[in-house]
C-alpha positions in Angstrom: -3.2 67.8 189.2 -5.5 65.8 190.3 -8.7 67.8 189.8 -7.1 68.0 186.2 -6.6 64.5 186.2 -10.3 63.9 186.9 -11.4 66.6 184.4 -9.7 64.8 181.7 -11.3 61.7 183.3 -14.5 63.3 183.0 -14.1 64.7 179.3 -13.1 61.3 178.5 -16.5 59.7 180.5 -18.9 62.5 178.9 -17.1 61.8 175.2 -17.9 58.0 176.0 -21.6 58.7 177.1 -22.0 60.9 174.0 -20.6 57.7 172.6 -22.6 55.4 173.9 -26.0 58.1 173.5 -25.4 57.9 170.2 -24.7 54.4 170.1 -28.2 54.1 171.9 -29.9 56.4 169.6 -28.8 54.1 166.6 -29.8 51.2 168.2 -33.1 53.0 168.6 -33.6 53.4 165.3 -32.4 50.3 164.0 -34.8 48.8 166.9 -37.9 51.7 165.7 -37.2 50.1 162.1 -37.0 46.5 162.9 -40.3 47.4 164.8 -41.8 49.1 162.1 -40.6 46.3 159.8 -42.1 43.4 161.9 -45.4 45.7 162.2 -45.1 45.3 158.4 -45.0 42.2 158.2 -47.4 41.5 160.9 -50.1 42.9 159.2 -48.5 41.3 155.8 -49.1 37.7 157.9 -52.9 38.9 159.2 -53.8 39.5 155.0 -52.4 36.7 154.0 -54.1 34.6 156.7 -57.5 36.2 155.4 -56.7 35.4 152.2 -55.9 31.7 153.1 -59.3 31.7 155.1 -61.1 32.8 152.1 -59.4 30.6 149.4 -60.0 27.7 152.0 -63.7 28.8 152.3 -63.7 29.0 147.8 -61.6 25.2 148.1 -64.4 24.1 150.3 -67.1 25.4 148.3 -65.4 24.4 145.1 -64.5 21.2 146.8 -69.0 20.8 147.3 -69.6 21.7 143.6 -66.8 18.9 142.6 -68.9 16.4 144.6 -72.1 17.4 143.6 -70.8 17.4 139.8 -69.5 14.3 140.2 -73.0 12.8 141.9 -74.9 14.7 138.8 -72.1 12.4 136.7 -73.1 9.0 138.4 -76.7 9.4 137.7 -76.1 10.3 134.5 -73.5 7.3 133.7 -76.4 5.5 135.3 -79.6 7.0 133.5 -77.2 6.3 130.2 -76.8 2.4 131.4 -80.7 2.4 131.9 -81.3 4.0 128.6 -78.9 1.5 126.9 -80.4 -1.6 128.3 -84.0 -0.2 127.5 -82.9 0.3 123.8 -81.4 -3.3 124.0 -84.5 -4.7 125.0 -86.5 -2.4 122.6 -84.2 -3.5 119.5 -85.1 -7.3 120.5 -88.4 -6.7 121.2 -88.3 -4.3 117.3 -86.5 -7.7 116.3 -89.5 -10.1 117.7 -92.4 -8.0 116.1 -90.1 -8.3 112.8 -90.5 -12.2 113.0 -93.2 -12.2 113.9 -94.7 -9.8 110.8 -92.0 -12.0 108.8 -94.2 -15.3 110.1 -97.4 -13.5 109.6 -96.4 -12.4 106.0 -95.5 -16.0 105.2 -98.7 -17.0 106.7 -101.0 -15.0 105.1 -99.5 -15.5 101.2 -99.9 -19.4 102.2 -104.0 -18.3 102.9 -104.1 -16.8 99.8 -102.9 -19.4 97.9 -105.2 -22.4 99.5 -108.2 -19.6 99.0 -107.1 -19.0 95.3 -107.0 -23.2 95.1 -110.7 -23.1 96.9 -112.0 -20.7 94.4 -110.8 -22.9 91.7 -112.3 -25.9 93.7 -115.7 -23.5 93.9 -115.6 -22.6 90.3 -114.7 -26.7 89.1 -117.7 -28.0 91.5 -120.3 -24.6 89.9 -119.5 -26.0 85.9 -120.2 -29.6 87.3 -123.1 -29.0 88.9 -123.5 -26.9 86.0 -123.4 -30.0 83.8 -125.3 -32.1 86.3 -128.2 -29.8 86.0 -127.9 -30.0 82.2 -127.9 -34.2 82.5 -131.0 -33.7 84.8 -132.8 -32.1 82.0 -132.0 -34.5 79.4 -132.6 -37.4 81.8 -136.2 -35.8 82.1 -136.4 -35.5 78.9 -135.5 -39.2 77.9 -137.5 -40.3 80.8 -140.7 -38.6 79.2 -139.8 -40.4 75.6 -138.9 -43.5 77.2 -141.2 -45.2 79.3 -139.6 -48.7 79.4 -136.2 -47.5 80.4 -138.5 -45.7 83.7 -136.5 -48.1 86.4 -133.3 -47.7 85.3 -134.0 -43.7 84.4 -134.6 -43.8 88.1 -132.1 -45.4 89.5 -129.6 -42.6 87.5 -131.9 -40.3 88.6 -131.5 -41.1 92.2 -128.0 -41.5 92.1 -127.8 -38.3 90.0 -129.5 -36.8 92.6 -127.2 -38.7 95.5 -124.5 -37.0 93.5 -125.9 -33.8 93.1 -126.4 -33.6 97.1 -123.1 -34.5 97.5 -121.9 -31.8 95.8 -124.1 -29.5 97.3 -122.7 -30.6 100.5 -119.5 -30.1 99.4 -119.9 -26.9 98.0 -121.5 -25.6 101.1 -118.4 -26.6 103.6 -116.7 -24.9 100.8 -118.4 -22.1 100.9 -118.0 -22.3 104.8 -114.4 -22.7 104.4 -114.0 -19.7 102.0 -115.9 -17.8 104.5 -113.6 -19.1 107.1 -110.8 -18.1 105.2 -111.8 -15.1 104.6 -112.1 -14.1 108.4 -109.3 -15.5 108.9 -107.6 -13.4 106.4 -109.1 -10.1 107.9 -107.9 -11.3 111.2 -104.4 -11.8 110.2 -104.9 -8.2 108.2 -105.8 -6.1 111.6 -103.2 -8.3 113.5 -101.0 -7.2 111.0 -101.8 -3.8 111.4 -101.5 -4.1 114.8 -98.1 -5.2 114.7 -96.8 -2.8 112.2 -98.5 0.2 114.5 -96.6 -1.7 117.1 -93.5 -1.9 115.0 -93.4 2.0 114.3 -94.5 2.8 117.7 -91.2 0.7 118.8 -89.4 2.9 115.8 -90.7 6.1 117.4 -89.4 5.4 120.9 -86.4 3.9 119.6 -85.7 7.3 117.9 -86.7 8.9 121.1 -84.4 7.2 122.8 -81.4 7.2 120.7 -81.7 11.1 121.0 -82.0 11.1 124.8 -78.7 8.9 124.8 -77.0 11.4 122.3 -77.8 14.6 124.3 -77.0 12.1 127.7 -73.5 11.7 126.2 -73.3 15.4 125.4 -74.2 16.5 128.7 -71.6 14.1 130.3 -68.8 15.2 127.5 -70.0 18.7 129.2 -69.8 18.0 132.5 -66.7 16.3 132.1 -64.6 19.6 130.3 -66.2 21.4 133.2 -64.6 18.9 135.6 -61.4 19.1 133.8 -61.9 22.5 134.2 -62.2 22.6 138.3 -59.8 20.3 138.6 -57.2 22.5 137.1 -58.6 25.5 138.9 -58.5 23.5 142.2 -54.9 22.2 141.1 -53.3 26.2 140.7 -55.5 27.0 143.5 -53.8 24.2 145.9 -50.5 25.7 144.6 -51.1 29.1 145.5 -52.0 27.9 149.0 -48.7 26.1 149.2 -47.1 29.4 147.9 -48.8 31.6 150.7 -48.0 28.7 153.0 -44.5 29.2 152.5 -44.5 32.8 152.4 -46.3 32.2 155.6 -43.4 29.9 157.2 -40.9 32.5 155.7 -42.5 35.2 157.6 -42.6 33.3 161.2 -39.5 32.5 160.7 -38.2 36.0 160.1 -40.4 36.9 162.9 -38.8 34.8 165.2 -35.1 35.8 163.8 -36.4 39.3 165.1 -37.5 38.5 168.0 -34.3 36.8 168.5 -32.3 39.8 167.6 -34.7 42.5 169.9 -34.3 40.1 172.6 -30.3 40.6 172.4 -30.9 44.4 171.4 -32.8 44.1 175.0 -29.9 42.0 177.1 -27.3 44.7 175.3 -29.9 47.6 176.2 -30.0 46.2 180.0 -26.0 46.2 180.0 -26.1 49.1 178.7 -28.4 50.8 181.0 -26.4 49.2 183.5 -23.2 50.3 182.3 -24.6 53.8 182.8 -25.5 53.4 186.1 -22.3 51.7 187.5 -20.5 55.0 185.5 -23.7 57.8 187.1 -22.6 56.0 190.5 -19.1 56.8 189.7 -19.4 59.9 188.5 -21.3 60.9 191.3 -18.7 59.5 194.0 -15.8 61.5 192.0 -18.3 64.5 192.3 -18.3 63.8 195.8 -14.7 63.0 196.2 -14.0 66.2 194.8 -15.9 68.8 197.0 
């Protein structure tokens, strides 16, 4: 009875190790697959911390073409401040020459006049001396049929010829003066000239300028869509890096739930393995027991 007693005892122990092997073999597996699973997502976190090292190296290096786009933008907001206060100071410089042409006009149309009233002058003094010269031949004339009047003949004829210098004086510093004039006149026509060859060299690099401005203001409407346009890349690239980041945190922290749980499965393996040897050490004393 009691050899039967311990056979049942040992049926019932070997049923329970079966048990428990099987138990074991589960738990194996499960362990194999969470194994397997963490392996997978080991290798899941090693890609998607290349990945993040790669977008952070593309963030840096779009991070260095944002800065140097943005430099390239200051000297440009610059260069367009410089060309706007250069086409200031050209339009009242253009403004200047235009009073001043204005002035030299005015000028110039008053010349002509007091040189048209000269010539008038000229033309008055040629028909009186003109005249005079005709009086001097009649006075020679009388003076040759009249003897007695021979003094007082003279006297006109001296003071004729007073008058006559006179006006030969006068028409001289006339002359001078039209000559003057005249000079003067061609001076104020190159100066003229000068300042209208000034005037349209002023146009031309006003023009110039006007059209450096416009494609200035192109190129910054350009570089400011492409800014715009780095900025939004930047913005989805920041929010797939916060994405990844998460994914990231989600993966440690499954990571650590599974290392949580192998830890047990390795206190519950130990008991086990205990377990078994507490029942090997019994089995063996009922072995011995019964020879």
């Amino acid at each position: 009875s009691i050899i039967r007693r311990q056979r049942q005892e040992l049926k019932l122990l070997i049923a329970e190790l079966q048990d428990r092997d099987k138990e074991l073999n589960d738990m194996v597996e499960v362990h194999e697959r969470h194994i397997q699973a963490w392996e997978d997502d080991r290798q899941k976190i090693l890609t998607l911390a290349e990945r993040c090292s790669l977008l952070t190296s593309e963030l840096n290096e779009r991070n260095a073409i944002i800065k140097s786009l943005t430099k390239k933008l200051k000297l440009l907001e610059s260069q367009h401040n410089d060309s706007k206060i250069t086409l200031e100071s050209t339009q009242q410089k253009f403004k200047e020459l235009t009073q001043k042409v204005t002035d030299s006009s005015v000028h110039c149309q008053a010349l002509e006049e007091k040189n048209q009233s000269l010539h008038c002058s000229v033309l008055e003094l040629s028909a009186k001396t003109g005249q005079l010269q005709a009086r001097e031949q009649e006075l020679l004339s009388m003076l040759q049929m009249k003897d007695k009047a021979l003094i007082e003949t003279t006297d006109q004829i001296t003071e004729v010829t007073s008058k006559f210098k006179t006006l030969e004086n006068a028409l001289r510093t006339a002359k001078l003066d039209e000559f003057t004039r005249n000079r003067e006149h061609q001076d104020l026509k190159v100066t003229l000239n000068d300042v209208m060859s000034q005037v349209n060299k002023m146009k031309d690099i006003l023009s110039e300028k006007m059209k450096e401005s416009t494609k200035n203001q192109e190129e910054i409407s350009h570089l400011k869509q492409e800014i715009g346009c780095l900025r939004s890349e930047l913005i989805l690239a920041v929010e797939e890096a916060q994405r990844k980041d998460q994914l990231f945190q989600f993966a440690k922290s499954k990571q650590v739930r599974i290392e949580r749980e192998l830890s047990s499965l390795r206190q519950v393996c130990v008991k086990q393995q205990r377990d078994l040897h507490f029942l090997h050490v019994n089995f063996e004393s009922s072995q011995e027991s019964r020879q």
